[in-house]
N, C-alpha and C positions, 0 to 999 in steps of 0.2 A: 463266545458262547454266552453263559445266563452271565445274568450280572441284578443282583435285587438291593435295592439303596433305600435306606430308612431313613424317614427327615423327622428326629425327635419333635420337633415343634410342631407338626401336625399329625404326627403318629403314622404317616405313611411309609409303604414301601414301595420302592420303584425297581420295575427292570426292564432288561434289555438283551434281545438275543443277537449276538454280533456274527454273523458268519462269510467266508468267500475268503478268495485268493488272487494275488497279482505278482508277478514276476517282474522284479525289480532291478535295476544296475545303472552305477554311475559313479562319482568318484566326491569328496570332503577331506577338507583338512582342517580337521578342528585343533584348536587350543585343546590344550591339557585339563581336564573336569574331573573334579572328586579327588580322593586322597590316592598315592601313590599304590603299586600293588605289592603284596606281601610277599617276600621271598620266600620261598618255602619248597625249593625242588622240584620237584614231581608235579608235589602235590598245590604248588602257589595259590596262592587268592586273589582274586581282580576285585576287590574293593570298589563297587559302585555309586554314583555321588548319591542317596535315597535319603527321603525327609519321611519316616515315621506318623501317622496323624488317626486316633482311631483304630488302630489298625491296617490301615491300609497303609500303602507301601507306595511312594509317588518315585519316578526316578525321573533325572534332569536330564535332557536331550537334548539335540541339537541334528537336524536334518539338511544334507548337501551344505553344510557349514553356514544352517540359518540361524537366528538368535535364539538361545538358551531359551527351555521350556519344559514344564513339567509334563509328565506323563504317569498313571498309574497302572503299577505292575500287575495284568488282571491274567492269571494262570486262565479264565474260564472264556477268553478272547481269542479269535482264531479268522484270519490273521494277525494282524494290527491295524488297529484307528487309528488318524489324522483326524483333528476337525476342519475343514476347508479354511479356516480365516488362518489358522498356523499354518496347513501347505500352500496358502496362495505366498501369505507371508517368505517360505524358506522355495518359494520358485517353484514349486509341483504345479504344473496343469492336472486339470479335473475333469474329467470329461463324465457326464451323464450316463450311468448303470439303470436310472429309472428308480422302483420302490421295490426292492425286490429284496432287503434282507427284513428279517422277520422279527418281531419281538409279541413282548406281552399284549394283548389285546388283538381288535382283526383287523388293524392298518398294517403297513407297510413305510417301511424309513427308505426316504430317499437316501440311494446311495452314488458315490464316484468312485470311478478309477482314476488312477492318479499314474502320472508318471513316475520316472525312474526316481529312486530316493535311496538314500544314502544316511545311516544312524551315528550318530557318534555320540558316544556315552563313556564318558570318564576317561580314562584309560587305557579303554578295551581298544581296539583295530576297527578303526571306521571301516563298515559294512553295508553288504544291500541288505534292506528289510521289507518283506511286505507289505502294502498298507492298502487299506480304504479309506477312503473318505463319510462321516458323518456327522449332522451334529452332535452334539452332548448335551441339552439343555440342561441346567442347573449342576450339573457337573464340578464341583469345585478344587481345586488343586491344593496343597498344603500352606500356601500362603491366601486362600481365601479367594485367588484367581481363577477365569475361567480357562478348567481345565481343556491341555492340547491334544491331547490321545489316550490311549487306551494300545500296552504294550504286552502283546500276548505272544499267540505260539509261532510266527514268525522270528518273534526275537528270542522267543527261547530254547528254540529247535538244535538239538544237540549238547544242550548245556547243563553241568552241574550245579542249578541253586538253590543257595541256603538264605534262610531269614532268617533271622536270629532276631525274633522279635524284642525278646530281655532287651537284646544291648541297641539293640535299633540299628542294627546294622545287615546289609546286605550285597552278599557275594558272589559271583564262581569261583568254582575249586578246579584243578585240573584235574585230579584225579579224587575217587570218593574217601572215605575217612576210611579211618579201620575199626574204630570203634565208637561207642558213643551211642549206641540205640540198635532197634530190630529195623531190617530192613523188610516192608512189604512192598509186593508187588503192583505195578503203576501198570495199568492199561492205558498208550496213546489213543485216543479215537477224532482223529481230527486234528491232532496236534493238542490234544485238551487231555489234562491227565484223570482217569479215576481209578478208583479205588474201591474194596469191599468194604463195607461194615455191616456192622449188625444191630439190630434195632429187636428190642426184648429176646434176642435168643435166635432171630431171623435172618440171613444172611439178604443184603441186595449191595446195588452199585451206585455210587456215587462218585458226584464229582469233585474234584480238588480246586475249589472258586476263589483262589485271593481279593479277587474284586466284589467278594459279593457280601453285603453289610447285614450278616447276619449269624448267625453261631449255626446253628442245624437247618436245613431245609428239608422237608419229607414231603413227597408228591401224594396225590391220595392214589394212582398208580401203586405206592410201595406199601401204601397201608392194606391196599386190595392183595396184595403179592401175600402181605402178612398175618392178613388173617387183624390187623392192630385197627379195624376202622374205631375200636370205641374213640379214640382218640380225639376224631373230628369232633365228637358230639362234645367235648371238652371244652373246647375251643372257645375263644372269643373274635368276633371279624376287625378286618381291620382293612382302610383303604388301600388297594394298591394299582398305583399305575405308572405307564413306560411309556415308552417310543411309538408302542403299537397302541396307547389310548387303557382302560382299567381291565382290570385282572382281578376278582377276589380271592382273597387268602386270610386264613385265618394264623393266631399265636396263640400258643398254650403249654402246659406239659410235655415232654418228648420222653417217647417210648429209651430205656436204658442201651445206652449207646456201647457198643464193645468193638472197641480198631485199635490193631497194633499193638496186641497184647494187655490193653488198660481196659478197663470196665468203668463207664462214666455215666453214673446216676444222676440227675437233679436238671439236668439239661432242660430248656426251653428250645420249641421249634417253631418255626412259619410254615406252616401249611399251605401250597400252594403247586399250581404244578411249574414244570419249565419251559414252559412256553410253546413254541412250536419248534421248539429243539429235534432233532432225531435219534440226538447221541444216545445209545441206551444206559441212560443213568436215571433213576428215580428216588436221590437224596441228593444233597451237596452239603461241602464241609465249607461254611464261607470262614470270614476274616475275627470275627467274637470267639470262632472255636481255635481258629491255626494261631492267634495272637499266644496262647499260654502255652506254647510249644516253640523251639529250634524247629524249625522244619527245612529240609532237604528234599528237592526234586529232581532224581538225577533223569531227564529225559534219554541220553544216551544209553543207559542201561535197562531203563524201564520199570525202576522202585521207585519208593517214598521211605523217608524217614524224619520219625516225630519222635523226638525227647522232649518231654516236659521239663518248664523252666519254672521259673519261683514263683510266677502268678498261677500256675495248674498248683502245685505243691501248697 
């Protein structure tokens, strides 16, 4: 899904609309990756091998038992990217989709289907995953490398996870907590989760973007919904461009934000729309807002939950 990446050195924002599906199977036998998993009953935890950076959430993978490589965990991706030079590397053939997924601007990204592939992450029971094929340009991974994919609702379809951004660590759980925060409700739409909030007093839908580098997005779709156009006229522009070529959007003040029972004033937002998305959402929570939170996404059930941690407090 969206995905918007801010490169402080030039003040830009980039994004990228990732979408489609491929049915996958085959078989890996990975070595052991990441720390062991937590006992705990019922409720266990599978500890994932993830490197923290920014806020974003990278995790270490390995496909059909090719060599170790980062990936970042983008909640608003649907199914999963490869980038071709890692699946030719872990033995995926690629065959030609053409230009046919969509991002910012009015190009088209050459896309591949890829053969059978097979995930292995840490711990967990090597698995079929979804994937496409695309590039990433300037995409970087948490050692500075160019990053391998982009691991979305393919791989998190049916699962309990938590970020615990504080401690920088990230999980599933088998079964969900009992306590610890309010649980609101998660809309799938695509395998991509969102969510309500509210924006001065207004209710609309938004998405749940770990991949996305930036604290609030508001489309002008939501400020039309809300009655809140003064806002634009606030603004200041700023470059933005992706996959599909520039896109403008503006940064400025954001209308007072209220989810999950907290009331959250002083917010900055990016002004822009999500592209040629269809999902009907018209905000997004990127990775600057979900970092000063615990956050839990339990897809199987269909909620989210955010406790605030010592950097929201």
């Amino acid at each position: 899904m969206t995905r918007l990446h801010h490169n402080p050195a030039f003040g830009a924002l980039r994004c990228a609309l990732l979408a489609s599906a491929f049915l996958l199977s085959t078989a890996c036998s990975p070595s052991p990756r990441g720390d062991p998993p937590v006992k705990a009953g019922p409720a266990a935890l599978a500890a994932l091998p993830a490197a923290f950076r920014n806020g974003l959430v990278f995790v270490k993978v390995a496909i059909n038992g090719g060599p170790d490589a980062w990936m970042d965990l983008d909640t608003g991706t649907s199914p999963s990217i490869v980038v071709p030079a890692y699946a030719r590397a872990a033995g995926l053939t690629l065959t030609t989709k053409g230009k046919d997924t969509e991002g910012f601007g009015s190009q088209k990204i050459e896309t591949f289907a890829t053969s059978a592939a097979v995930l292995c992450v840490g711990h967990e029971r090597p698995r079929a995953v979804e994937f496409e094929s695309i590039e990433l340009p300037g995409m970087r991974g948490p050692e500075a490398q160019p990053l391998s994919g982009l691991l979305g609702q393919s791989f998190l379809a049916g699962k309990i996870v938590v970020f615990d951004y504080q401690n920088q660590k990230l999980f599933f759980r088998g079964t969900p907590e009992a306590n610890g925060g309010i649980d609101v409700p998660m809309t799938l739409v695509g395998g991509v989760p969102l969510v309500r909030i509210a924006l001065d007093g207004h209710e609309v839908t938004a998405l749940v973007d770990t991949g996305g580098t930036y604290g609030l997005l508001v489309t002008p779709k939501a400020l039309k919904q809300t009655g809140l156009q003064r806002y634009l006229k606030l603004s200041r522009k700023v470059r933005t461009t992706g996959h599909g070529g520039e896109q403008a959007a503006t940064v400025d003040k954001a209308p007072t934000l209220t989810f999950a029972g907290m009331v959250i004033p002083g917010l900055s937002a990016v002004y822009t729309s999500l592209g040629t998305t269809t999902i009907p959402a018209v905000a997004s929570l990127g990775k600057d807002f979900l970092k000063h939170y615990r956050v839990t996404l339990n897809y199987a059930a269909g909620t989210a939950r955010f406790e605030p941690n010592e950097l929201r407090r």
